[in-house]
MISE-788941 format. One record per atom (N, C-alpha, C): residue number from 0; residue in three letters; x, z, y. Coordinates in steps of 0.001 Angstrom, whole numbers, plus 500000, padded with zeros to 6 digits. Atoms other than C-alpha are relative to their C-alpha. Last residue first. Example, Ala and Ser with C-alpha at 12.3 -4.5 7.8 and 13.67 -1.06 7.14 Angstrom:
MISE-788941
+-----+---------+--------+--------+--------+
: num : residuo :     c1 :     c3 :     c2 :
+-----+---------+--------+--------+--------+
:   1 :     SER : 499180 : 499940 : 498810 :
:   1 :     SER : 513670 : 507140 : 498940 :
:   1 :     SER : 499230 : 500730 : 501090 :
:   0 :     ALA : 500890 : 500000 : 498810 :
:   0 :     ALA : 512300 : 507800 : 495500 :
:   0 :     ALA : 500900 : 500000 : 501200 :
+-----+---------+--------+--------+--------+
end
This chain:
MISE-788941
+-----+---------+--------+--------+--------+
: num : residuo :     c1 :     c3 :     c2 :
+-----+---------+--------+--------+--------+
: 135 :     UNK : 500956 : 500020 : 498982 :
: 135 :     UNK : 484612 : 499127 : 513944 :
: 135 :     UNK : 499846 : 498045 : 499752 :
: 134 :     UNK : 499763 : 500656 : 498794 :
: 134 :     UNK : 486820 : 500884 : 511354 :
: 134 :     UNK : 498487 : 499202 : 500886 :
: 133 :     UNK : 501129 : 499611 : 498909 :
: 133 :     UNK : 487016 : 503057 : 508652 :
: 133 :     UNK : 500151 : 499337 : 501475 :
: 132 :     UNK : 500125 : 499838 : 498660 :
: 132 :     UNK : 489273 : 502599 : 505382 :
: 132 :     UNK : 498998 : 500042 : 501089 :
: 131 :     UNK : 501518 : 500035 : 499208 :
: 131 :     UNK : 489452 : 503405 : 501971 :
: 131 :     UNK : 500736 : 500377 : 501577 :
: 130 :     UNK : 499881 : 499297 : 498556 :
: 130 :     UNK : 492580 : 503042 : 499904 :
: 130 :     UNK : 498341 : 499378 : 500323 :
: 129 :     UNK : 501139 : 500624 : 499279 :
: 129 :     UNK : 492735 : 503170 : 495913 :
: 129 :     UNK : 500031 : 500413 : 501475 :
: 128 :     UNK : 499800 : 500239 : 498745 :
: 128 :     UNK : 495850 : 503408 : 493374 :
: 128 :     UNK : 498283 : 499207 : 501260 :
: 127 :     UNK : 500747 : 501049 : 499138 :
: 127 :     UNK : 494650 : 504070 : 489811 :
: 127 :     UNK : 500773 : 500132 : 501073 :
: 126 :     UNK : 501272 : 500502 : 500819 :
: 126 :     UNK : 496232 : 505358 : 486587 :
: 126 :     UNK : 499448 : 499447 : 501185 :
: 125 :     UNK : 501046 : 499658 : 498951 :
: 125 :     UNK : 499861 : 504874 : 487369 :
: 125 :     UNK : 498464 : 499574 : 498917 :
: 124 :     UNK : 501374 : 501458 : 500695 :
: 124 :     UNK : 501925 : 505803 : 484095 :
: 124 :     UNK : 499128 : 499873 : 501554 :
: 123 :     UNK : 501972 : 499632 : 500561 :
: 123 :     UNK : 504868 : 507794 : 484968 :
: 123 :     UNK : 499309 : 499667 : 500380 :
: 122 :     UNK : 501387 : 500994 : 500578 :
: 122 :     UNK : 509075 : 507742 : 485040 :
: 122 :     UNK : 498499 : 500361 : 500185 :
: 121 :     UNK : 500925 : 499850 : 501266 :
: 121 :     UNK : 511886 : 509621 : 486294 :
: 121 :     UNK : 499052 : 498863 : 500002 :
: 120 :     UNK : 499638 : 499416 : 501650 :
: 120 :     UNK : 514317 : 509664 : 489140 :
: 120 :     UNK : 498498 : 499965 : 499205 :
: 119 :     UNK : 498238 : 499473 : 500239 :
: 119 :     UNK : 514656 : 508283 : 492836 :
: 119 :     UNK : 500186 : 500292 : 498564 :
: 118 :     UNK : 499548 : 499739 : 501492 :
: 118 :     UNK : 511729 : 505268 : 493425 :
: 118 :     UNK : 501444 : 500872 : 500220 :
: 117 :     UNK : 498841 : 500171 : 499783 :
: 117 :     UNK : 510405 : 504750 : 496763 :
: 117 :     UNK : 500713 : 500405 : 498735 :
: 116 :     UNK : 499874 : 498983 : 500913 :
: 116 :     UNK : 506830 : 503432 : 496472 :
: 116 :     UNK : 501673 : 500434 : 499798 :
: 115 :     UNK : 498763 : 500309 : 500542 :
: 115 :     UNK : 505480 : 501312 : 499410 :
: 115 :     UNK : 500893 : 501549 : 499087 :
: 114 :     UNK : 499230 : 498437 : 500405 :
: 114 :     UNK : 501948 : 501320 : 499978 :
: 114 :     UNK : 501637 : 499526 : 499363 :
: 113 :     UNK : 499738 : 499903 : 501606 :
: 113 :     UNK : 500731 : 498335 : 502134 :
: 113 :     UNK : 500650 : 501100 : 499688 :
: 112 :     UNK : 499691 : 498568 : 500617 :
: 112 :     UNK : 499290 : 498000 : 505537 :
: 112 :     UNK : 500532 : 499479 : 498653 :
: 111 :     UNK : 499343 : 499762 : 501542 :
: 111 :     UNK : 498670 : 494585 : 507763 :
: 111 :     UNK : 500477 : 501694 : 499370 :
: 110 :     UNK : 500389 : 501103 : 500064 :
: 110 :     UNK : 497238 : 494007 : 511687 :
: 110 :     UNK : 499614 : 500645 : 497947 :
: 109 :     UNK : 499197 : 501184 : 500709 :
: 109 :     UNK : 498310 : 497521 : 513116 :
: 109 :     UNK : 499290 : 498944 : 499211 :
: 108 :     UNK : 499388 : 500933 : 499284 :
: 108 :     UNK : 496498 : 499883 : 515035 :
: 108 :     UNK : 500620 : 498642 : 499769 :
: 107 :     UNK : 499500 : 501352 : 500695 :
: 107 :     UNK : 496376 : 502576 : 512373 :
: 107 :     UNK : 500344 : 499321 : 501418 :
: 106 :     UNK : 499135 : 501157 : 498825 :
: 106 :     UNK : 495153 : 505668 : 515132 :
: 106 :     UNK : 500867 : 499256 : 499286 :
: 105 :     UNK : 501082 : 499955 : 499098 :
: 105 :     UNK : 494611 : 507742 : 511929 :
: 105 :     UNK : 500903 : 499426 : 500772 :
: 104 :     UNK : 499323 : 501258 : 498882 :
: 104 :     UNK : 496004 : 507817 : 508290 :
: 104 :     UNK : 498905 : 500123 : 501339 :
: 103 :     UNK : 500743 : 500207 : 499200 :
: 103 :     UNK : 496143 : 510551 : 505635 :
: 103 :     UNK : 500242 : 499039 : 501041 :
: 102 :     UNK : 499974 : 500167 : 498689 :
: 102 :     UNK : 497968 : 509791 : 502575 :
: 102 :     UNK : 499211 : 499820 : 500957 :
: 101 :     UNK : 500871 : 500725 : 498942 :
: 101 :     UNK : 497241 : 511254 : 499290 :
: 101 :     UNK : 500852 : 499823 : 501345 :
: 100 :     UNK : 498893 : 499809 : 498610 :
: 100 :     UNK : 499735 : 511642 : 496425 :
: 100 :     UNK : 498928 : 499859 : 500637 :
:  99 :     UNK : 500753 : 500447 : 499272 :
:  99 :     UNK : 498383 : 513060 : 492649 :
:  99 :     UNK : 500915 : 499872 : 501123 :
:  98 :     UNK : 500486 : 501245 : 501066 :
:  98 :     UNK : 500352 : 513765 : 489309 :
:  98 :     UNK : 498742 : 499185 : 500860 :
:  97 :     UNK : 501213 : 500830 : 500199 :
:  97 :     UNK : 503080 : 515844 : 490255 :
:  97 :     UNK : 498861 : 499083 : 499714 :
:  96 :     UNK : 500586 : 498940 : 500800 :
:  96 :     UNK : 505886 : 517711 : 488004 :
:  96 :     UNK : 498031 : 499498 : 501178 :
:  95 :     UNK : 500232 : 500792 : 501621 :
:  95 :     UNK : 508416 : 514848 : 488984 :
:  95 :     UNK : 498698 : 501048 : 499104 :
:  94 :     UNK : 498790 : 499102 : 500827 :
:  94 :     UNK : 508253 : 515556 : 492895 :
:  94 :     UNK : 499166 : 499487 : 498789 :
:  93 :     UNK : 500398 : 499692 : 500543 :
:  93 :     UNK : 506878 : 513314 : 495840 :
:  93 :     UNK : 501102 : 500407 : 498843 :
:  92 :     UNK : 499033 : 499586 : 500906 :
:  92 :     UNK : 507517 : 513345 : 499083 :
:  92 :     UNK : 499394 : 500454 : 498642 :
:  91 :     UNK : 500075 : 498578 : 500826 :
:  91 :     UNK : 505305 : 511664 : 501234 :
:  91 :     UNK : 500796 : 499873 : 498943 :
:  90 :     UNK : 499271 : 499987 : 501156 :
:  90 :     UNK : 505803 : 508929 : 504347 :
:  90 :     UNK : 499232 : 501602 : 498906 :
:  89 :     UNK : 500545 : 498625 : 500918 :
:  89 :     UNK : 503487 : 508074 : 506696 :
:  89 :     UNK : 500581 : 500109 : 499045 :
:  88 :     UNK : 500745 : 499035 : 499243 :
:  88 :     UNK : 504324 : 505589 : 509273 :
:  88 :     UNK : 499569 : 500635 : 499631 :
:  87 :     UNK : 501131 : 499048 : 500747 :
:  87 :     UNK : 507025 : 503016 : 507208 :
:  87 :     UNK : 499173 : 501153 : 501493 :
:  86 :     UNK : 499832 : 499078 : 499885 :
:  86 :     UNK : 507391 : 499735 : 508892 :
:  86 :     UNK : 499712 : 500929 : 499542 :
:  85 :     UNK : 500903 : 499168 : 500301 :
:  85 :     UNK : 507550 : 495982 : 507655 :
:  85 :     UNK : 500361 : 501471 : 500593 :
:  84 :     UNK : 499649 : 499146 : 499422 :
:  84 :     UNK : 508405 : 492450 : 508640 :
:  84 :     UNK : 499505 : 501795 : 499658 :
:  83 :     UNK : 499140 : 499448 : 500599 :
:  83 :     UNK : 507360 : 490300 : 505871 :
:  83 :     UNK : 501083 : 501035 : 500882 :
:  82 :     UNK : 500195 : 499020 : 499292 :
:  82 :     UNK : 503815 : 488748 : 505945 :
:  82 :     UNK : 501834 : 501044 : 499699 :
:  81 :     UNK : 500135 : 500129 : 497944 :
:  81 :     UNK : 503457 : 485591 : 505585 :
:  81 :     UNK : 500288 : 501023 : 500217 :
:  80 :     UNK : 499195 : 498660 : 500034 :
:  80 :     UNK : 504160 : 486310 : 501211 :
:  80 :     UNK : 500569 : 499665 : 501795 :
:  79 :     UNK : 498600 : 500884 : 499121 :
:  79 :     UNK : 502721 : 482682 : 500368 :
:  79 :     UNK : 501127 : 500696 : 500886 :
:  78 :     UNK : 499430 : 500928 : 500525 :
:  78 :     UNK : 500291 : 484249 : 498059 :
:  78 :     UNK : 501080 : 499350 : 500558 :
:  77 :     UNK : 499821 : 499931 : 501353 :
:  77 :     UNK : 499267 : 487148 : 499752 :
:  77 :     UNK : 501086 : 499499 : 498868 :
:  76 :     UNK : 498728 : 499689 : 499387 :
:  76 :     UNK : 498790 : 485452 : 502888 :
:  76 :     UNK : 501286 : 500976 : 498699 :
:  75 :     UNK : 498906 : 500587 : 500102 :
:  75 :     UNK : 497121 : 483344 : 500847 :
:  75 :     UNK : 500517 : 500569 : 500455 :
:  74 :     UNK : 499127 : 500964 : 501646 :
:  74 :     UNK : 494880 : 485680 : 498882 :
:  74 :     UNK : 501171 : 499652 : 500729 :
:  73 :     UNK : 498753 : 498802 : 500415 :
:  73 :     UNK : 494340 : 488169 : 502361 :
:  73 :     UNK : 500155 : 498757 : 498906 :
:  72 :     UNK : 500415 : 498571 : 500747 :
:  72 :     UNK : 492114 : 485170 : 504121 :
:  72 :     UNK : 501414 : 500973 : 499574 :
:  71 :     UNK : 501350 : 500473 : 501023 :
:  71 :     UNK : 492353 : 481350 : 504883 :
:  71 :     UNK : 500103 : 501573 : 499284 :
:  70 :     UNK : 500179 : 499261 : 501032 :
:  70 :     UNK : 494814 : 481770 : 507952 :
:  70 :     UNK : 498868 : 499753 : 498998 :
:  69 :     UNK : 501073 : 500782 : 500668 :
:  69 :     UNK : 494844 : 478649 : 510135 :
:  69 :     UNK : 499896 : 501325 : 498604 :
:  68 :     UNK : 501033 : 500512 : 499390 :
:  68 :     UNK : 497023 : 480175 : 512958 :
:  68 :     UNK : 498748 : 499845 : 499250 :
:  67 :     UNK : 499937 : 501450 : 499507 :
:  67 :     UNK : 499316 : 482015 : 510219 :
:  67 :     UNK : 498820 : 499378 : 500659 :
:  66 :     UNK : 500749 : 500769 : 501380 :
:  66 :     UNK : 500696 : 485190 : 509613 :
:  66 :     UNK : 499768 : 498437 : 500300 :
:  65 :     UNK : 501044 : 500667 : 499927 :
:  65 :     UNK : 500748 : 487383 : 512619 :
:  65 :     UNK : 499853 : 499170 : 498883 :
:  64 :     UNK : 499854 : 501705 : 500455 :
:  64 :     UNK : 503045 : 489890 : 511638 :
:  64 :     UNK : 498675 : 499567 : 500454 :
:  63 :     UNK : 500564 : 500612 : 498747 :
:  63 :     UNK : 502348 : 493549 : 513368 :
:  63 :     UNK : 500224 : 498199 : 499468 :
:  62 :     UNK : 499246 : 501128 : 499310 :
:  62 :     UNK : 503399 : 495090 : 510105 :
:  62 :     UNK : 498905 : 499567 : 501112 :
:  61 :     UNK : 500890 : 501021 : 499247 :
:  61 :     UNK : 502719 : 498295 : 508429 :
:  61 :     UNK : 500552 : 499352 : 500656 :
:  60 :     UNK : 499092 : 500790 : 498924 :
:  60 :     UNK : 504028 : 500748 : 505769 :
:  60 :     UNK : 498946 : 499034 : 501305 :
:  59 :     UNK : 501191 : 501067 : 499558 :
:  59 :     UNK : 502288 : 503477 : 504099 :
:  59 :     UNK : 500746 : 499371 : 501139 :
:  58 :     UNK : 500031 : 500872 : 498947 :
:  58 :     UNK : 505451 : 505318 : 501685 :
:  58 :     UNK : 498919 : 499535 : 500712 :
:  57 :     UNK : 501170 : 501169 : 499913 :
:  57 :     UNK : 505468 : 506949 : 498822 :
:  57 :     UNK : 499686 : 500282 : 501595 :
:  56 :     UNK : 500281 : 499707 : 498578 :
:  56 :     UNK : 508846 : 509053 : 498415 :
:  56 :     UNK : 498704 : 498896 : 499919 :
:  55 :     UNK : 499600 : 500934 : 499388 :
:  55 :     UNK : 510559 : 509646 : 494938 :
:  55 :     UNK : 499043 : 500296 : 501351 :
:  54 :     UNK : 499699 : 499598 : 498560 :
:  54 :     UNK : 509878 : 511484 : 491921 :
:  54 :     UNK : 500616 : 498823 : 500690 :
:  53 :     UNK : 499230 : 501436 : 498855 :
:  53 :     UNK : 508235 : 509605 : 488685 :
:  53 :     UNK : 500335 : 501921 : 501394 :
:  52 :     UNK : 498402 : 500570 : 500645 :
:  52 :     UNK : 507675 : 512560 : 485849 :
:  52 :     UNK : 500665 : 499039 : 501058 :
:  51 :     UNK : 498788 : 499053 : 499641 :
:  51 :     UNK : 504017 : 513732 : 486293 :
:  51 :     UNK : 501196 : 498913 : 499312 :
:  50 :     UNK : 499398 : 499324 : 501495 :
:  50 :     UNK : 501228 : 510680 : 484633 :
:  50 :     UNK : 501055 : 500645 : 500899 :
:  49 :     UNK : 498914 : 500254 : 501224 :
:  49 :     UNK : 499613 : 509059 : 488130 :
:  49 :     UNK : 500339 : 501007 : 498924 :
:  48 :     UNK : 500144 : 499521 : 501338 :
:  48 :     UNK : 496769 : 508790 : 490413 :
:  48 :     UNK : 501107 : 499454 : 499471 :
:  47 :     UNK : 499867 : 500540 : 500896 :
:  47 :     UNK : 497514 : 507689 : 494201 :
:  47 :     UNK : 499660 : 500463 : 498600 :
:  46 :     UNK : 500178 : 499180 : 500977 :
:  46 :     UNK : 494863 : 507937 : 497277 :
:  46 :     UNK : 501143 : 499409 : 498478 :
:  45 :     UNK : 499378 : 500604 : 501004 :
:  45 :     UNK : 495199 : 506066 : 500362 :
:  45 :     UNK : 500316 : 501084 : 498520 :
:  44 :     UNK : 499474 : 498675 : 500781 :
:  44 :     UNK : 493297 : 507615 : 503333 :
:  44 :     UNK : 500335 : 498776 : 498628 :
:  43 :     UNK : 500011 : 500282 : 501067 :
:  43 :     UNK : 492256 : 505519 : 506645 :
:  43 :     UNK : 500543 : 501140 : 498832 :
:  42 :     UNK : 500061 : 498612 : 500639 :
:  42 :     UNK : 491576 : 505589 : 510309 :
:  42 :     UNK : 500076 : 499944 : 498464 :
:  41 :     UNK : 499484 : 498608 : 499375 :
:  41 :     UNK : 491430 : 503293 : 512664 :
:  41 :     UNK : 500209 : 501020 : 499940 :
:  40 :     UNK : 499598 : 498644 : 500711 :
:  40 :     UNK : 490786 : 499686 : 510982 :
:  40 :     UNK : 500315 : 500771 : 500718 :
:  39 :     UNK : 501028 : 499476 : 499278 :
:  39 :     UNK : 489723 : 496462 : 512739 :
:  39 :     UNK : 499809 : 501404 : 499302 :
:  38 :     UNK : 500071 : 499991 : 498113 :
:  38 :     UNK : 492969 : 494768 : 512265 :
:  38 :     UNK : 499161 : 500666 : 500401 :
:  37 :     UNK : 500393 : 498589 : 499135 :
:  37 :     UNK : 493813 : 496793 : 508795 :
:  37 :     UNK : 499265 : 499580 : 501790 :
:  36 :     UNK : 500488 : 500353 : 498783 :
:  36 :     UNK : 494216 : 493906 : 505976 :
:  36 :     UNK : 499633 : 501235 : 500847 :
:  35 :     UNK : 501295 : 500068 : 499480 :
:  35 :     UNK : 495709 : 494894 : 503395 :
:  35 :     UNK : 499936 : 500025 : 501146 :
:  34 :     UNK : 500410 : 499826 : 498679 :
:  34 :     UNK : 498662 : 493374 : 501327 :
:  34 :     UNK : 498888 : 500934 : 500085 :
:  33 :     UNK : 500054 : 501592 : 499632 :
:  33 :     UNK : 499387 : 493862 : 497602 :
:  33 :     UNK : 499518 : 500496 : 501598 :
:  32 :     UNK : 501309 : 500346 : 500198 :
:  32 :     UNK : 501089 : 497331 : 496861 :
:  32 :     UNK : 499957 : 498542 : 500772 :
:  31 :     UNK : 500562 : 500421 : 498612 :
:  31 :     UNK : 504801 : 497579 : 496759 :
:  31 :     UNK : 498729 : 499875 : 499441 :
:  30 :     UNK : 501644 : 501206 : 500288 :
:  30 :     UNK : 506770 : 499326 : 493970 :
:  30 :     UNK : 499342 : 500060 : 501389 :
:  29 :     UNK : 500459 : 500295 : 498508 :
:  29 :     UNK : 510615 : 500685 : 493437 :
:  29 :     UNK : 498340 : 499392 : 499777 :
:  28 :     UNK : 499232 : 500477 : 499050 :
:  28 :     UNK : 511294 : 502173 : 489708 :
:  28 :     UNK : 499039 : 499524 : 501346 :
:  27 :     UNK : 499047 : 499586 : 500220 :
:  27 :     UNK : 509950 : 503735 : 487208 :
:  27 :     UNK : 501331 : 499293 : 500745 :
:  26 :     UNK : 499086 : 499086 : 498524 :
:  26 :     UNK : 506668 : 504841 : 488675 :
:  26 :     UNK : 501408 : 499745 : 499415 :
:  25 :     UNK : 499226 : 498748 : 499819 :
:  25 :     UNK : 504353 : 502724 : 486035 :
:  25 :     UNK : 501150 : 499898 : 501343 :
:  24 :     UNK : 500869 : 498423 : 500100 :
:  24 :     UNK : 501701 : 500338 : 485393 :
:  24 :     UNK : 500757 : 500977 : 500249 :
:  23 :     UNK : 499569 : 498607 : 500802 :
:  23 :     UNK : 503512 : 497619 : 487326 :
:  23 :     UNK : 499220 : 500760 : 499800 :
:  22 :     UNK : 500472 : 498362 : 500153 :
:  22 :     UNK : 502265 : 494198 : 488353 :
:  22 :     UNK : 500453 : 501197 : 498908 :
:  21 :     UNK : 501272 : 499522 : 500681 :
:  21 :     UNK : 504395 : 491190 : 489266 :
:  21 :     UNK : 499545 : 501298 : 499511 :
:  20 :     UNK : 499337 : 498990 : 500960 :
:  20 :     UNK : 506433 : 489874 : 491550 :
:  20 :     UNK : 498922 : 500168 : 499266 :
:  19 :     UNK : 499056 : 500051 : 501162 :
:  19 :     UNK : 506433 : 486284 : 492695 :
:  19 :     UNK : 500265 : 501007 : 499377 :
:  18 :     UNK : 500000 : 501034 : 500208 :
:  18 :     UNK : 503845 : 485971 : 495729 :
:  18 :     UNK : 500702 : 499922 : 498669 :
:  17 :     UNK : 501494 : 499900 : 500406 :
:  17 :     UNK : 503321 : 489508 : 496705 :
:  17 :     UNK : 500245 : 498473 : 499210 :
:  16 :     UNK : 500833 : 501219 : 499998 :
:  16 :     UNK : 507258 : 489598 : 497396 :
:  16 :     UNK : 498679 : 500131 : 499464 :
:  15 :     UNK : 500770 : 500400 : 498812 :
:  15 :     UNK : 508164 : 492975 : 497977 :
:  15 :     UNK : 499150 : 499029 : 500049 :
:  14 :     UNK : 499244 : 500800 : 498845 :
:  14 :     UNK : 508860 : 493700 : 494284 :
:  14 :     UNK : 498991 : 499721 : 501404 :
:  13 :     UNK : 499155 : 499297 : 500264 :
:  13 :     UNK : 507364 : 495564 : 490981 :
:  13 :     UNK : 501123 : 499420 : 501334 :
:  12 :     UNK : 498672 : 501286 : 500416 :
:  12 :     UNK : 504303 : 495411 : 491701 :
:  12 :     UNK : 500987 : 500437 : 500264 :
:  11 :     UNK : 497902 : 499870 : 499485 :
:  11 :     UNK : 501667 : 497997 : 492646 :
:  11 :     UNK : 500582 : 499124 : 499469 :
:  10 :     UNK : 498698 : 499763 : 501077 :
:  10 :     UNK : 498164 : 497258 : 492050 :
:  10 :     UNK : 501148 : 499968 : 501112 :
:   9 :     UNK : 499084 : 500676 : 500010 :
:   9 :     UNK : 494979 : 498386 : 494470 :
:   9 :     UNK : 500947 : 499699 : 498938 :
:   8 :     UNK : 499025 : 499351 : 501358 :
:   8 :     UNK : 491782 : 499184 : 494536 :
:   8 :     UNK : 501182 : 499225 : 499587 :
:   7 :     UNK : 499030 : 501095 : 500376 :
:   7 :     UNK : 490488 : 498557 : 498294 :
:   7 :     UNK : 500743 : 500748 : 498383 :
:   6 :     UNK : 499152 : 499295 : 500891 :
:   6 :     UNK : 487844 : 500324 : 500234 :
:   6 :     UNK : 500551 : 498882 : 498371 :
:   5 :     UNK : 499988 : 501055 : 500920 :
:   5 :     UNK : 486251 : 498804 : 503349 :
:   5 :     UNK : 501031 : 500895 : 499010 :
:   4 :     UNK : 499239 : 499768 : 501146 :
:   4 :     UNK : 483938 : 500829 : 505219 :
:   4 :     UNK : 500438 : 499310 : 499260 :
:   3 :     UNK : 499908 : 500239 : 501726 :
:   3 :     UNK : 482274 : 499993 : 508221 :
:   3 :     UNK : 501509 : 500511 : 499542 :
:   2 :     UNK : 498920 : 499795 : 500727 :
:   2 :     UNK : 481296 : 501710 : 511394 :
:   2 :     UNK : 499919 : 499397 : 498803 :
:   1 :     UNK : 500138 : 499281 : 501701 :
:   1 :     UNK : 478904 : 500939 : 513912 :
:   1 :     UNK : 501737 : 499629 : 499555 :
:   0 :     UNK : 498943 : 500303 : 500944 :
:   0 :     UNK : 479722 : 500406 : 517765 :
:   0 :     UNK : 499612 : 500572 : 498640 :
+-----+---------+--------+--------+--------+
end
């Protein structure tokens, strides 16, 4: 069994829908990352960069959705927003005076991931969002 690595730079948006919302540079309210793909994933770490001031809860959700027989990749599912059952499995608490979140991840399992951003008070700038994963 080898191992690959797939690592993913992500945007946040400002809504569930992947299909109709659109991208946020900042924490000042709710935000979803775009899909990712996890089926052959088992282990992962999600890294956020931001400007202090947003508090709230960041989230790594996941769905068992299947999507669609004739799938044509992450774009359409993406695009046509297949994917909409969701769970959180790693939550973190974040306060207005930080300016980094990591989430560790192991035994994934699940098909789909995305970061979900829980918005309670303040504002600040994301500078990157990136996940790396490890699977077989």
């Amino acid at each position: 069994m080898s191992a690959i690595i797939a690592n993913y730079e992500l945007t946040l948006k400002d809504g569930s829908n992947p299909s109709t919302s659109t991208a946020a540079a900042n924490l000042n309210g709710d935000r979803y990352s775009e899909l990712i793909p996890l089926e052959r994933s088992f282990m992962g770490v999600v890294q956020l960069n931001f400007v202090a001031g947003a508090s709230g809860t960041l989230d790594f959700q996941v769905s068992q959705d299947f999507g669609v027989g004739d799938d044509e990749g992450v774009e359409r599912i993406n695009s046509e927003n297949l994917i909409t059952n969701w769970v959180s499995v790693s939550t973190q608490v974040i306060g207005s005076t930080q300016t980094q979140a990591i989430i560790q991840l192991s035994d994934i399992g699940s098909r789909w991931g995305r970061i979900f951003f829980d918005h309670s008070s303040g504002t600040g700038v994301v500078n990157s969002c990136r996940a790396n994963f490890k699977g077989y």
